[in-house]
Backbone as numpy.savetxt, mean C-alpha at the origin, in Angstrom:
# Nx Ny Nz CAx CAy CAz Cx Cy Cz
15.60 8.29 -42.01 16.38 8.33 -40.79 15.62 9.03 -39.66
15.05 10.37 -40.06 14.53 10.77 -39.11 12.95 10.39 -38.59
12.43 9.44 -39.30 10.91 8.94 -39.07 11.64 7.62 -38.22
12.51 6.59 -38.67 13.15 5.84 -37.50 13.16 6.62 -36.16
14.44 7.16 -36.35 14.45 7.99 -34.98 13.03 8.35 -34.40
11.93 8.60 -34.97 10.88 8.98 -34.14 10.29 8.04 -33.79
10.00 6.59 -34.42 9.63 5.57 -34.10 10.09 5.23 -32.41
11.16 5.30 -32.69 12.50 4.62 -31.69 11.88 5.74 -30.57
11.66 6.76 -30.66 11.45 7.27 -29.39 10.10 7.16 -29.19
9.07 7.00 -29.48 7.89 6.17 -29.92 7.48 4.95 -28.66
9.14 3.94 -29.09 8.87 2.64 -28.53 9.16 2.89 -27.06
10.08 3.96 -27.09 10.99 3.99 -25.57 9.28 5.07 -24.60
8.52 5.60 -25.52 7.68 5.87 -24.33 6.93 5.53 -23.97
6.57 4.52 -24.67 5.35 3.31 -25.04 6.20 2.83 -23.21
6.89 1.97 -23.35 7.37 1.52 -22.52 7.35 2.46 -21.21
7.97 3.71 -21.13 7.35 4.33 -19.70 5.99 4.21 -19.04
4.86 4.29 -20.35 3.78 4.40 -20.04 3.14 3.15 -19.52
3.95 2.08 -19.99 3.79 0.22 -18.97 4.08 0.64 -17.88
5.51 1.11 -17.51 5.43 0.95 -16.28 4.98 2.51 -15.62
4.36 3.29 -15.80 3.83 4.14 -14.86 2.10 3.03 -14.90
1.48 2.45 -15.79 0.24 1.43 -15.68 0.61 0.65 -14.90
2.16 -0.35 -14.74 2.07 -0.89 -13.92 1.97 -0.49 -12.53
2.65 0.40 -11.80 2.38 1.31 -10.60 0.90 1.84 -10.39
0.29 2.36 -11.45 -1.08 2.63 -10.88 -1.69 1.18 -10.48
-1.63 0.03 -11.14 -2.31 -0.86 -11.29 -2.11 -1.19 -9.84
-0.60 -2.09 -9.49 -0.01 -2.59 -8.37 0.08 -2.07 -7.04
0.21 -0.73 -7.11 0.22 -0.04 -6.17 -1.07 0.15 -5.65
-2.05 0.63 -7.13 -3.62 0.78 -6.02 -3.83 -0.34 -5.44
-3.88 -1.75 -5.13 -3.90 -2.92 -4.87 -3.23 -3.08 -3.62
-2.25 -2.77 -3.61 -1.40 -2.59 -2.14 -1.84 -1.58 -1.18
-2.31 -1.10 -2.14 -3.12 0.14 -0.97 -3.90 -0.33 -0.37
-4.89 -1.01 -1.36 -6.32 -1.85 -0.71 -6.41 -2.77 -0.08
-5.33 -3.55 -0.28 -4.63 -4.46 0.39 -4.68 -4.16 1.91
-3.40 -3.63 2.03 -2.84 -2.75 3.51 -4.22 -1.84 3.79
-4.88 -1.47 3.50 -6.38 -0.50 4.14 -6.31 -1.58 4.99
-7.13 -3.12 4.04 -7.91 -3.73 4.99 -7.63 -4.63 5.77
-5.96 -4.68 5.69 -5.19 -5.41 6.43 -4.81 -4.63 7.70
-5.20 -3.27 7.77 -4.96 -2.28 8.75 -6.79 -2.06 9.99
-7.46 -2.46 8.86 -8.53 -2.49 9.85 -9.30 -3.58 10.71
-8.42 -4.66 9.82 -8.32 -6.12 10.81 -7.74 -6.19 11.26
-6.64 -5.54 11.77 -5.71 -5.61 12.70 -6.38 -4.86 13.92
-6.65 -3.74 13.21 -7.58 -2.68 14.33 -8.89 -3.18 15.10
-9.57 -4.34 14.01 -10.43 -5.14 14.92 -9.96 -6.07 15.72
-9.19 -6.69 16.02 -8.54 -7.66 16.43 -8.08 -6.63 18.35
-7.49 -5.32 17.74 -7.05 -5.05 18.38 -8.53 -4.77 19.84
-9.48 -4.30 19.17 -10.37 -4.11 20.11 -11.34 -5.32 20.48
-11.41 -6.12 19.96 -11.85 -7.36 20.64 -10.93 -7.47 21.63
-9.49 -7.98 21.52 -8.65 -8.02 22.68 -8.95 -6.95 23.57
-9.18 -5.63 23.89 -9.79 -4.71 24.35 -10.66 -5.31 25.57
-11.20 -6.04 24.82 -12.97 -6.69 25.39 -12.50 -7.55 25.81
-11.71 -8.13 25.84 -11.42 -9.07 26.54 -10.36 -9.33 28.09
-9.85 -8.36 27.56 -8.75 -7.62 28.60 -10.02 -7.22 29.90
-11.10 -6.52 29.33 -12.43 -5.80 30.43 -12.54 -7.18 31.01
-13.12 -8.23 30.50 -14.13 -9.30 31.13 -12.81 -10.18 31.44
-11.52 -9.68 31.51 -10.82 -10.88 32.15 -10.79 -9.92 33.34
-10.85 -8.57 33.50 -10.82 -8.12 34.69 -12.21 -8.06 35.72
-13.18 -7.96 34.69 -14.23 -8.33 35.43 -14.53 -9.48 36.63
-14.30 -10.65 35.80 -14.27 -11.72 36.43 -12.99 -11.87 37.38
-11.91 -11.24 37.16 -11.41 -11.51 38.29 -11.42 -10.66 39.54
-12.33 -9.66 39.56 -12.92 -8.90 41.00 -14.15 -10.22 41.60
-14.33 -10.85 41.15 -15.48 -11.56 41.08 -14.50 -12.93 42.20
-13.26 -13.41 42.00 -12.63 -14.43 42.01 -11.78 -14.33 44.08
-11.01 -14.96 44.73 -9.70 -15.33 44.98 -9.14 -14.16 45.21
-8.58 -14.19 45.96 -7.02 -12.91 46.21 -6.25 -13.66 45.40
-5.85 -14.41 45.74 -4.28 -15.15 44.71 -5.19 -15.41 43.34
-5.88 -15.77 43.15 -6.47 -15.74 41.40 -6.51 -14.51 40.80
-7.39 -13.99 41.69 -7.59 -12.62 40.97 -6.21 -12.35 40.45
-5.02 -12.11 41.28 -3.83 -11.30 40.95 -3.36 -11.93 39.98
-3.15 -13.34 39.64 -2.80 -14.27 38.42 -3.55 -13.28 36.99
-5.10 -13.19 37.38 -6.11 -13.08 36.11 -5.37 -11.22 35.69
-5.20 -11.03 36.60 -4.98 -9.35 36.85 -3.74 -9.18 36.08
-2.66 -9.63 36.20 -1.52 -10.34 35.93 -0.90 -10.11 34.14
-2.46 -11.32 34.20 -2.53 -11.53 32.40 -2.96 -10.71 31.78
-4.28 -10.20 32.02 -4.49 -9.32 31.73 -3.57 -8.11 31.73
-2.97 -7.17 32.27 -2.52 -6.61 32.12 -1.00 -6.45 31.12
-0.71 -7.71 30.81 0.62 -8.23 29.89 -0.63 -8.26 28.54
-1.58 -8.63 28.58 -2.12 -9.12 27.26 -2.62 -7.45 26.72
-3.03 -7.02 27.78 -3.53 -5.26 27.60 -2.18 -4.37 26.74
-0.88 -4.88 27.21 0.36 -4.46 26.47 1.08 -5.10 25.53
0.30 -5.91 25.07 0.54 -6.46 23.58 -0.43 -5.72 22.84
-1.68 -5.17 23.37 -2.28 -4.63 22.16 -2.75 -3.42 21.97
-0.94 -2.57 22.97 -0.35 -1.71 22.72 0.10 -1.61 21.37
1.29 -2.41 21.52 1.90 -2.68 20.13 1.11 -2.90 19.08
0.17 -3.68 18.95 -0.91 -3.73 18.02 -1.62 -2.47 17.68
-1.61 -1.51 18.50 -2.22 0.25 18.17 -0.95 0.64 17.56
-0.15 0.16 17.94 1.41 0.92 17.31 1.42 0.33 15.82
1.12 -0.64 15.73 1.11 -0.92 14.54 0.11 -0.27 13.21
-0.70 -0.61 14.15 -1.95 0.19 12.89 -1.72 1.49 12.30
-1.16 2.40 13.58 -0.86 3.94 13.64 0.46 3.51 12.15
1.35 2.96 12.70 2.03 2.92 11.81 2.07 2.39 10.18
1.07 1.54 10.08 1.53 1.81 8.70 0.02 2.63 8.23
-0.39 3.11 8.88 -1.67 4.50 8.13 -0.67 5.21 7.80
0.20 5.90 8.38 0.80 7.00 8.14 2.04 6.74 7.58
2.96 5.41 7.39 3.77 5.41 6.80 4.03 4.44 5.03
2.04 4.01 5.09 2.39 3.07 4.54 1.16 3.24 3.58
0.03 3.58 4.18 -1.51 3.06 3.22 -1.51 4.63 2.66
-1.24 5.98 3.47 -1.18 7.40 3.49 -0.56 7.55 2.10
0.92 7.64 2.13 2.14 7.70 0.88 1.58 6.98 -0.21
0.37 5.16 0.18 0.53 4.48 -1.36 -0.83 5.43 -2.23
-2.25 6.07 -1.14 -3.05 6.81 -1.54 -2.29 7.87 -2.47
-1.26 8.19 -2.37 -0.74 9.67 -2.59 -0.34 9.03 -4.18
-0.01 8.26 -4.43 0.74 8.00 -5.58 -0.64 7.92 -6.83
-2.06 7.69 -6.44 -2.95 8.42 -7.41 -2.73 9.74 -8.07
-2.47 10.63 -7.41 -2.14 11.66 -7.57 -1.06 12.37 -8.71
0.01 11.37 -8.11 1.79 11.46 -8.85 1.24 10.34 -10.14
1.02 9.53 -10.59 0.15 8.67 -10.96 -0.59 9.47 -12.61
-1.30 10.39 -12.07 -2.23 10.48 -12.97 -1.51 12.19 -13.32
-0.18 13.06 -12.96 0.68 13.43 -13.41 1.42 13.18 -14.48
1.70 12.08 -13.98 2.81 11.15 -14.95 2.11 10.83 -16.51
0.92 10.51 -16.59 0.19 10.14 -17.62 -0.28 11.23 -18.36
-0.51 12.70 -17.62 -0.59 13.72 -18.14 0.68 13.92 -18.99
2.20 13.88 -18.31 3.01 13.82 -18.89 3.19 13.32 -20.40
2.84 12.06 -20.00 2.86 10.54 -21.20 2.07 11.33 -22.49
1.11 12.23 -22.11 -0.11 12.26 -22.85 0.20 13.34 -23.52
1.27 14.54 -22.99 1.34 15.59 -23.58 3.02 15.46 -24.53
3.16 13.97 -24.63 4.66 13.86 -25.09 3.88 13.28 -26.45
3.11 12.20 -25.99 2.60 11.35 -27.42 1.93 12.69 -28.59
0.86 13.54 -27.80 0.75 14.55 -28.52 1.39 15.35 -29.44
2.69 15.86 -28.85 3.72 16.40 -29.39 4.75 15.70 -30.65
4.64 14.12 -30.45 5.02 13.19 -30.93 4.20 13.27 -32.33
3.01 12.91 -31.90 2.10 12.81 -33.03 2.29 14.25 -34.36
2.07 14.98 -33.56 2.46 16.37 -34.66 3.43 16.27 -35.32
4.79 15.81 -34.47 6.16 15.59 -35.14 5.84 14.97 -36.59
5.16 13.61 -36.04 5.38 13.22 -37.34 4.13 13.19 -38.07
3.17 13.97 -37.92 2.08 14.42 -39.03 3.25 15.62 -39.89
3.44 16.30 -39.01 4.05 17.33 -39.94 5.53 17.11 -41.04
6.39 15.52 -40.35 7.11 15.05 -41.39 6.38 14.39 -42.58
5.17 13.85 -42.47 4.12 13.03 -43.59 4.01 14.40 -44.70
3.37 15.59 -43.60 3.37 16.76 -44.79 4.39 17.13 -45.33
5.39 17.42 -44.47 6.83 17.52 -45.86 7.03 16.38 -47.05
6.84 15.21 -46.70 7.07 14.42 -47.60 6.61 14.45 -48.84
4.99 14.36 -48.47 4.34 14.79 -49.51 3.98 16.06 -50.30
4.69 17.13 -49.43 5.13 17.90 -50.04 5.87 18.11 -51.37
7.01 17.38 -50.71 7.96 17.19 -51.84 7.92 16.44 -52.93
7.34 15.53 -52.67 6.78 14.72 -54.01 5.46 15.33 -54.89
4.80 15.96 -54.06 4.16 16.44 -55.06 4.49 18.02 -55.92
5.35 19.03 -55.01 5.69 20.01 -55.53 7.32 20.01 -55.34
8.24 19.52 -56.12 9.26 19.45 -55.68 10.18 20.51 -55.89
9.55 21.58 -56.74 10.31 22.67 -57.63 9.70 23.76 -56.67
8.64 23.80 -55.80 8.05 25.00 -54.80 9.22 25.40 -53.42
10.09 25.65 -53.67 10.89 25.66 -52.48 10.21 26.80 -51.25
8.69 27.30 -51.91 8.53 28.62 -50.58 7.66 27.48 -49.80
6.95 26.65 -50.54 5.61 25.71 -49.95 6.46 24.51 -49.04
8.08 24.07 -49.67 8.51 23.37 -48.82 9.37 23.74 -47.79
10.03 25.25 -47.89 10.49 26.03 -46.43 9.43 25.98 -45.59
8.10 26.46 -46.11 7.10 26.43 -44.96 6.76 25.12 -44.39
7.06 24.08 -44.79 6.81 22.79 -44.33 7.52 22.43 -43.37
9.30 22.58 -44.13 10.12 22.33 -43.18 10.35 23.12 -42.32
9.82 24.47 -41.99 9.88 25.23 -41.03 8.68 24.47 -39.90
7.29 24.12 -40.27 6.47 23.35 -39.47 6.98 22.38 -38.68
7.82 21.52 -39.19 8.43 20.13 -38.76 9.44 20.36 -37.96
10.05 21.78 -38.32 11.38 22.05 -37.10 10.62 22.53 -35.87
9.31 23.38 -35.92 8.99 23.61 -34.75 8.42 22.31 -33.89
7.68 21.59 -34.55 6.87 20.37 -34.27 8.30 19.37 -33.68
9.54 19.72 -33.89 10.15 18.52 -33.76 10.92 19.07 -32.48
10.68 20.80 -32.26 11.69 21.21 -30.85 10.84 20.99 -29.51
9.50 21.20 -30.08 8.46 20.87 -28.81 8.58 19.42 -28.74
8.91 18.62 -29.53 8.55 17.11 -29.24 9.85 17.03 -28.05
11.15 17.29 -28.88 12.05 17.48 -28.17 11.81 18.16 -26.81
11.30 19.07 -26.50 11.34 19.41 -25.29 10.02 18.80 -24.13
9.26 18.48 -24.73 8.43 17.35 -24.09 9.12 15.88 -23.39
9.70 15.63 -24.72 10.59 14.69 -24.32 11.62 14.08 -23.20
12.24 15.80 -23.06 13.37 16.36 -22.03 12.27 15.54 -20.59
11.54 16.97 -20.62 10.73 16.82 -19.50 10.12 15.46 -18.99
9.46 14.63 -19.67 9.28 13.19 -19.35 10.03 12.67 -19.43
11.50 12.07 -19.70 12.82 11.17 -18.98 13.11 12.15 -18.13
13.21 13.18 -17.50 13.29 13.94 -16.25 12.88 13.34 -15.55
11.14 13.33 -15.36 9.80 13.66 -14.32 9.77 11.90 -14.10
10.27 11.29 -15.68 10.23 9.49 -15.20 11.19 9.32 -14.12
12.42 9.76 -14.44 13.78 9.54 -14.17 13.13 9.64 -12.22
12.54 10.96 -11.89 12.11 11.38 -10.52 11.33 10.73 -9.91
10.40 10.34 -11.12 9.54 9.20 -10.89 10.12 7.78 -10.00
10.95 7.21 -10.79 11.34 5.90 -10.64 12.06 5.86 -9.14
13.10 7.08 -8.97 13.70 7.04 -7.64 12.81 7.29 -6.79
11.78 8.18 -6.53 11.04 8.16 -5.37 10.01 6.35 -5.05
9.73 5.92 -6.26 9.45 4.97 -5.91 10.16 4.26 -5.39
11.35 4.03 -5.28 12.78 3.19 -4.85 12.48 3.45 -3.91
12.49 4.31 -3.48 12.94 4.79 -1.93 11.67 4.78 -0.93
10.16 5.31 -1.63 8.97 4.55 -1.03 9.18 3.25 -0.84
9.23 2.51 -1.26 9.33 1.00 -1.63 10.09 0.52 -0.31
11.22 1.25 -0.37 12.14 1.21 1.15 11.42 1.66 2.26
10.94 2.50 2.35 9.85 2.80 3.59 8.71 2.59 3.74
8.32 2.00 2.71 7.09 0.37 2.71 7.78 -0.16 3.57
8.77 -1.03 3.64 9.62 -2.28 4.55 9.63 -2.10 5.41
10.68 -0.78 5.69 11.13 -0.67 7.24 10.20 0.32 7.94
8.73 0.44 7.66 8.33 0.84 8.47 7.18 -0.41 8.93
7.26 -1.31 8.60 6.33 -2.47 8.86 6.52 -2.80 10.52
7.82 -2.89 10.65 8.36 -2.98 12.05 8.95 -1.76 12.87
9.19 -1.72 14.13 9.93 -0.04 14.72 11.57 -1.12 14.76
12.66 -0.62 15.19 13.73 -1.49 15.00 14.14 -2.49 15.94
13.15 -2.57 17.30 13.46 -3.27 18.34 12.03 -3.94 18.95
11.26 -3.57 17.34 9.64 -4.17 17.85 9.85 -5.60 18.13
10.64 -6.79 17.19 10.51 -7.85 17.99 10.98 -8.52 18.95
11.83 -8.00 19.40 12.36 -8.14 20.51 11.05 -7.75 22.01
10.83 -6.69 21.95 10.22 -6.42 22.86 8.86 -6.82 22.90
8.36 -7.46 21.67 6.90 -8.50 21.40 7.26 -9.98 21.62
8.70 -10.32 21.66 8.81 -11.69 22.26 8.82 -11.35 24.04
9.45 -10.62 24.80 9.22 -10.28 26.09 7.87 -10.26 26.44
7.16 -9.16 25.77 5.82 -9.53 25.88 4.94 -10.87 26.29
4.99 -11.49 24.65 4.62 -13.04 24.99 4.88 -13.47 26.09
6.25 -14.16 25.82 6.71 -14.68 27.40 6.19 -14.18 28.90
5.87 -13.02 28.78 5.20 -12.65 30.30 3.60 -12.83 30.16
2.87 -12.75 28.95 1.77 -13.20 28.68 1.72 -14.74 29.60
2.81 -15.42 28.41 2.34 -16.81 28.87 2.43 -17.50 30.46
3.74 -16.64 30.77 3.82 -16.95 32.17 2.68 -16.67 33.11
2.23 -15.32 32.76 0.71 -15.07 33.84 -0.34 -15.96 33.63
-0.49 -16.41 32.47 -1.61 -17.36 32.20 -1.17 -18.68 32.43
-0.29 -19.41 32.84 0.20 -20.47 33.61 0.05 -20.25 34.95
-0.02 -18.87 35.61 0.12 -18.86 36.82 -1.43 -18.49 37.14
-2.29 -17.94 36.40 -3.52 -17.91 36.58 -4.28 -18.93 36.66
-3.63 -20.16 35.70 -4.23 -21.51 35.58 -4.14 -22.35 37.23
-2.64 -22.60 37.18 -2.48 -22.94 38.58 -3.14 -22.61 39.94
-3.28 -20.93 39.98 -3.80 -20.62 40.85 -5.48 -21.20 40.77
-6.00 -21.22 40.14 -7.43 -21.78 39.43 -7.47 -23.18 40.18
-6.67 -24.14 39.73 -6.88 -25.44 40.38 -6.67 -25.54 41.47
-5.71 -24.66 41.92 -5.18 -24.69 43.60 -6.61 -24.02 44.83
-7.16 -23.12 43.67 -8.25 -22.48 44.94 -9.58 -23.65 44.99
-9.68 -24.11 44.01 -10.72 -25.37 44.04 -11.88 -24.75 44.16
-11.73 -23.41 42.77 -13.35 -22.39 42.82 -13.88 -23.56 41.90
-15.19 -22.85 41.36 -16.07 -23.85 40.25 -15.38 -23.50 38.66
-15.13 -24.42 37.51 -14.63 -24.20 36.92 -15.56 -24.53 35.82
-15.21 -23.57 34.30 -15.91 -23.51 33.21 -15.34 -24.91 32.41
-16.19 -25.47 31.21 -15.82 -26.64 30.76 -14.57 -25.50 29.58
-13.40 -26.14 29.43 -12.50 -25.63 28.30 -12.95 -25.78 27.14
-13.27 -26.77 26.82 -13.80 -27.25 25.32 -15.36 -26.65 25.08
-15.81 -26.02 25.98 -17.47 -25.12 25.60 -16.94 -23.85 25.24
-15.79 -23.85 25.83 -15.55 -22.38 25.91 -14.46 -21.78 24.74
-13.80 -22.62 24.20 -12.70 -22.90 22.70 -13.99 -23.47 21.74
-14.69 -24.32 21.92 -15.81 -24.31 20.68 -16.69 -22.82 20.16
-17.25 -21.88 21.98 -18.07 -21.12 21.35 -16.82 -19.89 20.85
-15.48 -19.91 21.34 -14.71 -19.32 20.55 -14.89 -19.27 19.42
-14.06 -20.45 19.05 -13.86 -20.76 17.69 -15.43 -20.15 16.05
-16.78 -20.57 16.79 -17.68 -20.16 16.36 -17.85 -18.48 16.32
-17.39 -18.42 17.03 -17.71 -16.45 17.27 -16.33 -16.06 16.31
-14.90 -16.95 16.35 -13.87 -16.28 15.24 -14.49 -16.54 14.06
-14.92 -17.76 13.52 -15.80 -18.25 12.22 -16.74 -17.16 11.68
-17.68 -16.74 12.79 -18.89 -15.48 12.01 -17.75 -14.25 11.70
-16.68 -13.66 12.62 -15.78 -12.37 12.64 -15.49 -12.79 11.21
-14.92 -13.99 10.53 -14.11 -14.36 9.38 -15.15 -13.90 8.40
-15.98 -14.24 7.94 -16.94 -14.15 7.27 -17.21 -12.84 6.96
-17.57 -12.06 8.37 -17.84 -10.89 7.94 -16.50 -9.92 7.28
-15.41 -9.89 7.96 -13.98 -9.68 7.42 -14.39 -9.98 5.72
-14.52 -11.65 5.29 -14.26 -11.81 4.09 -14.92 -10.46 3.00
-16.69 -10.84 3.53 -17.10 -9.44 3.13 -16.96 -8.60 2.98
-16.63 -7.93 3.76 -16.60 -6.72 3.98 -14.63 -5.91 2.95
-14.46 -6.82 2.80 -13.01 -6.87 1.98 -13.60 -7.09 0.42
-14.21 -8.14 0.35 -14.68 -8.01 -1.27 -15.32 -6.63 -1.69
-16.45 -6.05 -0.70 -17.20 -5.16 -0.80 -15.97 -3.56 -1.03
-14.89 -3.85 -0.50 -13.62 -2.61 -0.06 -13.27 -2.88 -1.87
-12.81 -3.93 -2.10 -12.16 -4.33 -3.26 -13.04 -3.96 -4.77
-14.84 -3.97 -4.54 -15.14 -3.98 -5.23 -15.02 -1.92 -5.58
């Protein structure tokens, strides 16, 4: 009965110890994840940067009525990647910060795991020695008090090991709940999209009105399609290096 019972608690910590592996596993991953999903965002954010400069450049260069169109956009596109700094800021500190931290809580927990199985193990080395105790000296009652005195101590520390890890799990599991919850809602602020669709919309409007003004002044104009091809080529090399530079994070 009582080697069952130890089994049985055996299986039930076997099982904590999956899922505190699964959390180290999943979680470091999300971390690495969100790093480098935080520093492509952050590049993104400063190219737009650069671009915001040379749309203002060129439009000191331009038109009174153009310029103010180019000036316009620019300055709506300069406050979208506001929000884009808001973002990054935000999940460093609410999101990649807290999942780093859980190495920590992490490799606690396994200390835990490690000092229960220990305790475990003695338990039942020291029931193997009573057993065979008794079968081999069954008439020694001082050799088998001392046995069963071994096994009661071996079995209050297991017990109190025990206590302590469904505690420290138990603390475990809810703080993850509730991280998990402020993973989510800190992805967004509560009125971020709202005020990133306003955004857009005044984006797009200045750059309609920059366009217009463009054809209306009848300055010299760049070919579109030279200028979306050598795009597109300059996003193609950024991709690449991104890809890299993420395997290299991962490795």
């Amino acid at each position: 009965m009582m080697r069952r019972t130890l089994e049985n608690r055996n299986a039930q910590t076997k099982q904590l110890q999956t899922a505190v592996s699964n959390v180290e596993k999943h979680f470091g991953e999300l971390c690495q994840i969100f790093a480098a999903y935080v520093r492509k965002t952050a590049r993104l954010r400063d190219k737009a940067d650069l671009l915001v400069n040379e749309i203002n450049a060129y439009a000191a260069t331009e038109t009174p009525h153009l310029k103010l169109g180019l000036m316009n956009f620019a300055n709506e596109f300069a406050k979208l990647q506001d929000y884009r700094q808001a973002e990054v800021e935000r999940l460093e500190a609410k999101v990649v910060e807290p999942l780093k931290a859980y190495g920590t809580i992490v490799k606690m927990k396994q200390d835990d795991l490690k000092a229960t199985f220990t305790a475990r193990n003695r338990e039942a080395k020291q029931l193997t020695q009573l057993e065979r105790t008794r079968q081999r000296n069954p008439s020694d009652r001082h050799v088998i008090s001392q046995a069963e005195t071994e096994l009661q101590r071996a079995a209050m520390d297991a017990s109190r090991t025990s206590r302590h890890l469904e505690e420290t799990i138990n603390n475990f599991e809810r703080q993850k709940m509730k991280d998990i919850k402020v993973f989510r809602n800190s992805l967004y602020a509560p009125d971020y999209s709202s005020r990133l669709d306003i955004v857009r919309a005044n984006s797009k409007s200045s750059l309609q009105r920059s366009l217009s003004a463009k054809c209306v002044s009848g300055t010299g104009q760049v070919s579109t399609c030279r200028l979306r091809k050598d795009q597109q080529a300059d996003d193609d090399e950024d991709e690449e290096l991104d890809v890299t530079e993420e395997e290299n994070f991962l490795k």
